[in-house]
Rosetta silent file (secondary structure, phi, psi, omega in degrees, C-alpha in Angstrom):
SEQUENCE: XXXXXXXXXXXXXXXXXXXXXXXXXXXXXXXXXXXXXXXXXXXXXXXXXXXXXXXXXXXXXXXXXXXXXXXXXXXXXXXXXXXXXXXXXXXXXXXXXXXXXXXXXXXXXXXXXXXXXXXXXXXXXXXXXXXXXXXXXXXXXXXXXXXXXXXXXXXXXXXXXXXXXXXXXXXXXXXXXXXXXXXXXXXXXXXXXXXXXXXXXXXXXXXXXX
SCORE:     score description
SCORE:     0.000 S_00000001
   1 L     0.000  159.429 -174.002 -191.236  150.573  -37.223 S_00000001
   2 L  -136.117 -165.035  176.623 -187.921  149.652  -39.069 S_00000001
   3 L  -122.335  176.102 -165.613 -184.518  150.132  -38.768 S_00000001
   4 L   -99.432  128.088  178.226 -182.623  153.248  -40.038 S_00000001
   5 L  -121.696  132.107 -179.417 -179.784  152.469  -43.034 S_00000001
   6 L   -98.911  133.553 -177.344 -177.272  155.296  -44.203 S_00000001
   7 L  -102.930 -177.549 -171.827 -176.368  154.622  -47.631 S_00000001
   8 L   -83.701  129.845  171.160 -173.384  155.506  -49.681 S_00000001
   9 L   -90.083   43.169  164.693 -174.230  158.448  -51.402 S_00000001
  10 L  -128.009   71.897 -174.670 -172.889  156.821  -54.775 S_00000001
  11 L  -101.206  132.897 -170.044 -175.062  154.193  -54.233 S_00000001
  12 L  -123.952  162.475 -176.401 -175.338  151.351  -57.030 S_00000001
  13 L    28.513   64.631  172.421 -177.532  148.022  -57.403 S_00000001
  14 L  -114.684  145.432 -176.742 -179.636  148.699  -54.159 S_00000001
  15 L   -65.815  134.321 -177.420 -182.512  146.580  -53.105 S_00000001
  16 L  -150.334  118.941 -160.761 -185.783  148.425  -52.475 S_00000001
  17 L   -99.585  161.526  161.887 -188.754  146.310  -50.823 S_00000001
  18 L   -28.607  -74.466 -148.954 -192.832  147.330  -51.237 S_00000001
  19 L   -95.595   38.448  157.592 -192.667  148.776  -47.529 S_00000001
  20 L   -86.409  158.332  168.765 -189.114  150.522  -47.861 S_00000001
  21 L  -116.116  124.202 -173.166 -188.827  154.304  -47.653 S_00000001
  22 L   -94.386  102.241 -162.996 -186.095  155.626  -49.725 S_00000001
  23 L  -121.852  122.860  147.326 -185.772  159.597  -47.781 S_00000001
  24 L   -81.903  112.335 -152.833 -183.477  162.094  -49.333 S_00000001
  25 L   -99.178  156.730 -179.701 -182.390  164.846  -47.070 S_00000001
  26 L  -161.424  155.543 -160.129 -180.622  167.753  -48.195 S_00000001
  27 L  -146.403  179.065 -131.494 -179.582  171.365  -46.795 S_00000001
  28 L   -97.179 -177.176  164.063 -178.740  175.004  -48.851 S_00000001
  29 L  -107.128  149.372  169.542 -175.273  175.485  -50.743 S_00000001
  30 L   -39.792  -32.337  179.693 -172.240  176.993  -48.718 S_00000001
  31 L    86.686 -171.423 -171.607 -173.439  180.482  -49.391 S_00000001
  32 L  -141.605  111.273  167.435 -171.010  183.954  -50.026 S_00000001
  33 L    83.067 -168.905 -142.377 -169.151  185.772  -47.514 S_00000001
  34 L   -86.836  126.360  175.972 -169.528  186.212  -43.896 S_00000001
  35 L   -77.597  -11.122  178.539 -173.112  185.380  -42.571 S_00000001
  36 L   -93.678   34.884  169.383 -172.869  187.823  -39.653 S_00000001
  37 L  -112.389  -34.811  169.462 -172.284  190.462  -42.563 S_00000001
  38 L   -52.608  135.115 -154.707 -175.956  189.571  -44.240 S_00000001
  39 L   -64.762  132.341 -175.307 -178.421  192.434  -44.336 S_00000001
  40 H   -50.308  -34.130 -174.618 -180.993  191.616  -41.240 S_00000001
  41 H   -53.920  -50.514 -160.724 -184.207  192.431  -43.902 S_00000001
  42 H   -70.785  -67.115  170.761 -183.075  189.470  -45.926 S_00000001
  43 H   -14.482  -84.218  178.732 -182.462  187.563  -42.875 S_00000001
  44 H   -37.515  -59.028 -161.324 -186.204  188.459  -41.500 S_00000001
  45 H   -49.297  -46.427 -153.243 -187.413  187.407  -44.734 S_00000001
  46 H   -74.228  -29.761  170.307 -186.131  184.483  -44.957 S_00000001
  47 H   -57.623  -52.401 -176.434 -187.614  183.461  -41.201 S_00000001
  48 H   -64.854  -40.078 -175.371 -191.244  184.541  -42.633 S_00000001
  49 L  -118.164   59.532 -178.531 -191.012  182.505  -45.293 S_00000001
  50 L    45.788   37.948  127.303 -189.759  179.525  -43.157 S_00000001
  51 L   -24.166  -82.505  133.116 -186.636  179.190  -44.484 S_00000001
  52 L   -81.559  138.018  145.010 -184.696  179.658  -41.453 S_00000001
  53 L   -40.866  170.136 -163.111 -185.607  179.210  -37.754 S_00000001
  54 L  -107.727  -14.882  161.999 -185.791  182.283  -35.646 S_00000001
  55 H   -56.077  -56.519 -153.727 -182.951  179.966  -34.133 S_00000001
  56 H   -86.563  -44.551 -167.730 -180.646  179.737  -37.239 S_00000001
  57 H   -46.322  -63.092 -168.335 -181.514  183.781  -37.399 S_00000001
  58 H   -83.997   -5.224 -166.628 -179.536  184.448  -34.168 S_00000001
  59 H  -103.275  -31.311  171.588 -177.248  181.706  -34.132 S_00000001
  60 H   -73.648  -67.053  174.492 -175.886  181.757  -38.043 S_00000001
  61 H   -97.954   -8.245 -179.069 -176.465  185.116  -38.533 S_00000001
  62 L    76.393   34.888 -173.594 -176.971  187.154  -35.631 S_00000001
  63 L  -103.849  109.517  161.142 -180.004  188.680  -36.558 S_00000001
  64 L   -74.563  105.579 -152.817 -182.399  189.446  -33.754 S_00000001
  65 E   -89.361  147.959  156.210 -186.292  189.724  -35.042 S_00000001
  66 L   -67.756  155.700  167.859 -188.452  192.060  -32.574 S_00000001
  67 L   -42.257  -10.455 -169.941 -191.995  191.357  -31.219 S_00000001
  68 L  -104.698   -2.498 -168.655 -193.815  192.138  -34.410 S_00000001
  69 L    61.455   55.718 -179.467 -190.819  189.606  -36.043 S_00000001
  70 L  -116.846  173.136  127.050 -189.235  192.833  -37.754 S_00000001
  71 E   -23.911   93.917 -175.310 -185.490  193.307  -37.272 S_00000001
  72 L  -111.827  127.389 -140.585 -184.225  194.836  -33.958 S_00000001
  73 L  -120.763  -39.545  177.258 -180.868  196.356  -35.426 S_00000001
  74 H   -54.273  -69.551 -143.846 -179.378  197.349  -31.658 S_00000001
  75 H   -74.117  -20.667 -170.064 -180.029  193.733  -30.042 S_00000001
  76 H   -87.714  -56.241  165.063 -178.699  192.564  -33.943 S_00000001
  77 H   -32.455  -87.062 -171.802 -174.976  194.920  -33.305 S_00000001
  78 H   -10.107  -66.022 -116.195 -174.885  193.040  -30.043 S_00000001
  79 H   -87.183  -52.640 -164.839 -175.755  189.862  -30.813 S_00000001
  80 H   -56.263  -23.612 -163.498 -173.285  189.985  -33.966 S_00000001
  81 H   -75.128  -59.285  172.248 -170.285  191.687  -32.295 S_00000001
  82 H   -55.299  -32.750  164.808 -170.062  188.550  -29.391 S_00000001
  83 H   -51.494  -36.672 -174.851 -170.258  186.071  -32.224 S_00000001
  84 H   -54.305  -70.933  162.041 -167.330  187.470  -33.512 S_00000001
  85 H     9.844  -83.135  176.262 -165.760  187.442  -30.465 S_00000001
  86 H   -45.731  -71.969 -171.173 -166.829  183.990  -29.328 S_00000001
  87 H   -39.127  -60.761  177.642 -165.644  182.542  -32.942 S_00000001
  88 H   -70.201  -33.460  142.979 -162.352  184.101  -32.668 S_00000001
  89 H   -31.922  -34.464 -178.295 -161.809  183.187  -29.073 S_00000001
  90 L  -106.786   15.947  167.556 -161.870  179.903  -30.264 S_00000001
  91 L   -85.505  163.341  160.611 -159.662  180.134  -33.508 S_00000001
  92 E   -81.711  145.531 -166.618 -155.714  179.358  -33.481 S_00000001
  93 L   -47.020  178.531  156.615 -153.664  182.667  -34.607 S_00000001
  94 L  -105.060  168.217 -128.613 -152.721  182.694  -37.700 S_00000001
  95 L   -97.052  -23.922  156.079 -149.401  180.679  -38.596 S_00000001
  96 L   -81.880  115.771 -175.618 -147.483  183.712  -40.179 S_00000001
  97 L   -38.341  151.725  174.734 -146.640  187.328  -37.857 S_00000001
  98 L   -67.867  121.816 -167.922 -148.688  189.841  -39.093 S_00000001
  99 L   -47.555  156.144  166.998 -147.362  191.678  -42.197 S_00000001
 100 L   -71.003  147.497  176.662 -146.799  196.092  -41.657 S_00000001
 101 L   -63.531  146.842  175.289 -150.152  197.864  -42.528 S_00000001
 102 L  -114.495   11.813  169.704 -150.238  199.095  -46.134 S_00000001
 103 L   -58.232  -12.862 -162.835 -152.299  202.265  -45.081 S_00000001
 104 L  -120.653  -10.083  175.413 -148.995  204.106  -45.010 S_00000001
 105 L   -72.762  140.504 -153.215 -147.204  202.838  -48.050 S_00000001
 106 L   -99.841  143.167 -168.299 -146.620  204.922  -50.384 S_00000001
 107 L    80.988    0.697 -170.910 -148.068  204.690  -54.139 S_00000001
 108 E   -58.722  136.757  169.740 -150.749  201.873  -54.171 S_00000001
 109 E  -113.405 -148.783 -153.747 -152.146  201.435  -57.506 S_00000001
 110 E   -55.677  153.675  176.737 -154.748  199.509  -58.920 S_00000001
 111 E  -110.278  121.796  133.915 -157.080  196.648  -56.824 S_00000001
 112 E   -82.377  109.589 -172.277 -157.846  193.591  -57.816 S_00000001
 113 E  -111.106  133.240 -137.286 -160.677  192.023  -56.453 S_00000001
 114 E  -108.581  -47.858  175.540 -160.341  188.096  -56.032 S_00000001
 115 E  -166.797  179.174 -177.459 -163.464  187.527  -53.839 S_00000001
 116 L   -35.385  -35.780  176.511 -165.803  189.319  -50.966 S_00000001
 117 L  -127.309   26.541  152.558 -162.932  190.050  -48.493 S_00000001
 118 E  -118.312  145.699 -157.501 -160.123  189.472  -50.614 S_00000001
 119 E  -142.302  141.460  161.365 -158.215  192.040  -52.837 S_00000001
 120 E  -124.553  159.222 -153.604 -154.940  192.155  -54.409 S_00000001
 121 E  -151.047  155.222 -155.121 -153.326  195.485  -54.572 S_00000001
 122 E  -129.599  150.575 -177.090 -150.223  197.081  -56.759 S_00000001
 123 E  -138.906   93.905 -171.138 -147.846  199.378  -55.600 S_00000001
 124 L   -56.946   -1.190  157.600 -145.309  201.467  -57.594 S_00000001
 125 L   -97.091   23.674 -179.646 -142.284  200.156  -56.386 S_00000001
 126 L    88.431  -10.467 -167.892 -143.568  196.821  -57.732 S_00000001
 127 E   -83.586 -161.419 -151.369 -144.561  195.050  -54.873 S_00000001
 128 E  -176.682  101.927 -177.566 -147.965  193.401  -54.368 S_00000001
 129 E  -132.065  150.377  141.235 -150.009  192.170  -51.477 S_00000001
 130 E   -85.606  157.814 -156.854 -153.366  190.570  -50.775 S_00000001
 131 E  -141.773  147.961  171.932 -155.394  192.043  -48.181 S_00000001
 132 L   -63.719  130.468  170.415 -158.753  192.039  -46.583 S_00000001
 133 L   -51.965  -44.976 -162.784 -161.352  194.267  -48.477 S_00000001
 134 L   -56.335  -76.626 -155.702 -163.320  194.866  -45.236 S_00000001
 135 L   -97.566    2.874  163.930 -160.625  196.171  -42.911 S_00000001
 136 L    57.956   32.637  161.100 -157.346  196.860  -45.750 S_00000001
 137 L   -98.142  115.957  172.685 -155.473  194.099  -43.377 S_00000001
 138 E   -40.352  121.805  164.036 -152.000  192.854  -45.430 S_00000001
 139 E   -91.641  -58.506 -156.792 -152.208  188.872  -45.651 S_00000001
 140 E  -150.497  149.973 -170.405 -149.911  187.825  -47.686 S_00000001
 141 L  -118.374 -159.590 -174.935 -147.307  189.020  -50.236 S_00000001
 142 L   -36.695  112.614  168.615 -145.323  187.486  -53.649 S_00000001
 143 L   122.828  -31.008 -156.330 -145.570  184.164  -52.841 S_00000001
 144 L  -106.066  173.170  151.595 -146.641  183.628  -49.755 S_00000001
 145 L   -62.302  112.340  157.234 -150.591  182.026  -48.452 S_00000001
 146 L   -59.275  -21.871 -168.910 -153.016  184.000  -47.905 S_00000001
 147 L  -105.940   45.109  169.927 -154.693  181.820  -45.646 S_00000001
 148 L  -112.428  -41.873 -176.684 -151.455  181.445  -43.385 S_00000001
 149 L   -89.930   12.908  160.491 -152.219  185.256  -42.212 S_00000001
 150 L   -93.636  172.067  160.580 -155.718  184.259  -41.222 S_00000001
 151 E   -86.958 -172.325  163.495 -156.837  182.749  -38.233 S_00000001
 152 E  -146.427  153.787  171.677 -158.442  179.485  -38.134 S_00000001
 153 L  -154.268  108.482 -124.853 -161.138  177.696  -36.446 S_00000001
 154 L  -110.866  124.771  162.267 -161.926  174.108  -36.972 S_00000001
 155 E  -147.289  169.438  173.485 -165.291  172.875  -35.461 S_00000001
 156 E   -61.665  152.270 -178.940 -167.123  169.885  -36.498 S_00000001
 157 H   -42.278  -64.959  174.518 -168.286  169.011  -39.563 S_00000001
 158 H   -36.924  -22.294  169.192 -171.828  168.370  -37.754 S_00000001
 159 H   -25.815  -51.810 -144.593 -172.057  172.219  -37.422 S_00000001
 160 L  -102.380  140.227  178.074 -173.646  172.516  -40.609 S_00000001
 161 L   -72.584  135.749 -163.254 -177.139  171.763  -40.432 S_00000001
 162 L    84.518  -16.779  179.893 -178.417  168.245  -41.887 S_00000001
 163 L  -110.623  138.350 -133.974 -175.173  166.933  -42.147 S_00000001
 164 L   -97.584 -165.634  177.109 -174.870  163.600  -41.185 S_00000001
 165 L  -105.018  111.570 -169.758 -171.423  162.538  -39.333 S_00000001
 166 H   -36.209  -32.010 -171.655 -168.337  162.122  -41.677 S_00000001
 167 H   -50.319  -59.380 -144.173 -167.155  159.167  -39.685 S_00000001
 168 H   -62.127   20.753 -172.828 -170.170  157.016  -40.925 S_00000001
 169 L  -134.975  -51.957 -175.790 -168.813  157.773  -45.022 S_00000001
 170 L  -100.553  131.775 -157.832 -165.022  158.670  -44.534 S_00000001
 171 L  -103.517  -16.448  150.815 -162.074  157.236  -41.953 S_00000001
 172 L   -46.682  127.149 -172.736 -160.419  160.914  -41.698 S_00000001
 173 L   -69.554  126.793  142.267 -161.583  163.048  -38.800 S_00000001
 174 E  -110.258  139.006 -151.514 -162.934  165.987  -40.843 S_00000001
 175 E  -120.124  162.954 -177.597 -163.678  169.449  -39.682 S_00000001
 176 E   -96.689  153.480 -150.486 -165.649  172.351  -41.068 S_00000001
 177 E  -157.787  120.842  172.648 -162.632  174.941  -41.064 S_00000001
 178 E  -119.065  156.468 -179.490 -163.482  179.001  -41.372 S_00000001
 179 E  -110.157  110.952  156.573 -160.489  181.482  -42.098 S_00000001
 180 E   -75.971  149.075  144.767 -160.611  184.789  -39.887 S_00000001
 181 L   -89.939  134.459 -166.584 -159.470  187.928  -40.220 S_00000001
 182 L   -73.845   11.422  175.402 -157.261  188.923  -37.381 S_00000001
 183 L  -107.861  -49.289  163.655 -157.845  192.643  -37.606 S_00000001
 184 L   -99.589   35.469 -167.369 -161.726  192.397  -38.040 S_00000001
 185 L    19.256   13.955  164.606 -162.601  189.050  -37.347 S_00000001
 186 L   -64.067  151.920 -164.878 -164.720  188.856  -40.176 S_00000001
 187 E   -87.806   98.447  177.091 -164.880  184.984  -41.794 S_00000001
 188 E   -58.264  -59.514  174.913 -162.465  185.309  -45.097 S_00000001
 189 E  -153.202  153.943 -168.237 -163.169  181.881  -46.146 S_00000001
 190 E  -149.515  142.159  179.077 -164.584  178.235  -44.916 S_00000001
 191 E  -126.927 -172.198 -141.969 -163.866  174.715  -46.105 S_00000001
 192 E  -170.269   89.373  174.103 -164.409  170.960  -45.548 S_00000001
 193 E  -138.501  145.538  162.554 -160.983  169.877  -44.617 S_00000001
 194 E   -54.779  139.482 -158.596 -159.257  167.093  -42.924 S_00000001
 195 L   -69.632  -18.628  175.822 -158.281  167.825  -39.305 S_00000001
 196 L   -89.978   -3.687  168.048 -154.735  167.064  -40.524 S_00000001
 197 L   -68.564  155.269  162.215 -154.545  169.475  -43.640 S_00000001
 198 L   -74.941  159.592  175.288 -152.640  172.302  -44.242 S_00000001
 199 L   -84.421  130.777  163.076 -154.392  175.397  -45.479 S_00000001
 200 L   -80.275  138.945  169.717 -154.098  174.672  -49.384 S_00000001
 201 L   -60.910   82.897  172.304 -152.817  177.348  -51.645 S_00000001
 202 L  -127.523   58.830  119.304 -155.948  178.907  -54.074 S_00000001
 203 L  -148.468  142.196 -143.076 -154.254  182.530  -54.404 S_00000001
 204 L  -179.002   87.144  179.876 -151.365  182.889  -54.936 S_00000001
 205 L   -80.465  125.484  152.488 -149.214  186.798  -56.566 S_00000001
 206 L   -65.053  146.881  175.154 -146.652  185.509  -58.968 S_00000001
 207 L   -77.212  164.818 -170.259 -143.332  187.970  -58.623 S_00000001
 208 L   -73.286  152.219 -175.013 -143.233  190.306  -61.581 S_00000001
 209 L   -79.871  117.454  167.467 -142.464  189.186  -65.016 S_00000001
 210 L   -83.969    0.000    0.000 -138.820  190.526  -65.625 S_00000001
């Protein structure tokens, strides 16, 4: 037995004896969109070919496998609907009142679409808002943050599977931080942020060129 050393990971001029073990650990990339939106087959698969835990099934994604380790699609609705729930029970609102619905506005033109649940959308009297794709809920207009009309909900960093604790590299408390939407509580976007950040500005409708 030995002792355990966490290293920098920009590590330069390090000593390595006969009986050291040098172990590099590593986990998946951040992934796209909401994981309790991935299709349960994909899921299953991914269990079979040890990928994921049948833990990580229901707990990431909400996917419940059946006795034969197929997909049980009821017990999966369930499972997925209280994550939401839970997750949004614990976010803080979001920090701007909720914009009027743009189901009723008259004239929307063309969509842009910026990323899985985000859209920006045209109007003929000029205006312009982004909005959730899933659920068509207004975030933000000319100007404004989109991710000021989500909610948010900050949990530790340690969340993410494999990942070691931020203290021992960094002296900022840092949290993994997901952005909900508050009409369908699907997860707009997630970060790596300091518990003291601001939601940073990466969309952003310019007012019309006059």
């Amino acid at each position: 037995e030995g002792t355990e050393e966490i290293l920098s990971p920009k590590l330069r001029n390090a000593v390595q004896g006969q009986d050291d073990v040098y172990e590099w650990i590593w986990n998946g990339g951040g992934g796209y969109g909401d994981p309790l939106d991935r299709d349960p087959a994909s899921v299953v698969a991914d269990v079979r070919r040890r990928d994921v835990t049948t833990k990580t099934a229901g707990d990431i994604y909400g996917v419940i496998l059946g006795p034969a380790g197929e997909p049980d699609f009821e017990a999966t609705d369930r499972r997925r609907e209280n994550l939401r729930n839970e997750r949004y029970s614990m976010a803080t609102p979001p920090r701007r009142p909720t914009m009027p619905a743009t189901t009723s506005r008259a004239g929307e033109g063309r969509s842009i679409v910026l990323a899985e649940y985000l859209e920006e959308i045209h109007f003929e009297d000029g205006g312009a808002v982004l909005r959730c794709r899933k659920c068509r809920h207004p975030l933000a207009e000319h100007g404004a943050n989109y991710l000021d009309g989500l909610a948010i909900w900050d949990s530790p960093v340690t969340t993410i599977p494999l990942v070691r604790p931020p203290e021992l590299l960094v002296d900022d408390r840092m949290v993994f931080r997901r952005y909900l939407c508050p009409e369908c509580r699907t997860q707009v976007a997630a970060e790596i942020a300091r518990a003291s950040d601001e939601p940073k500005t990466d969309v952003q409708i310019l007012p019309p060129i006059e």
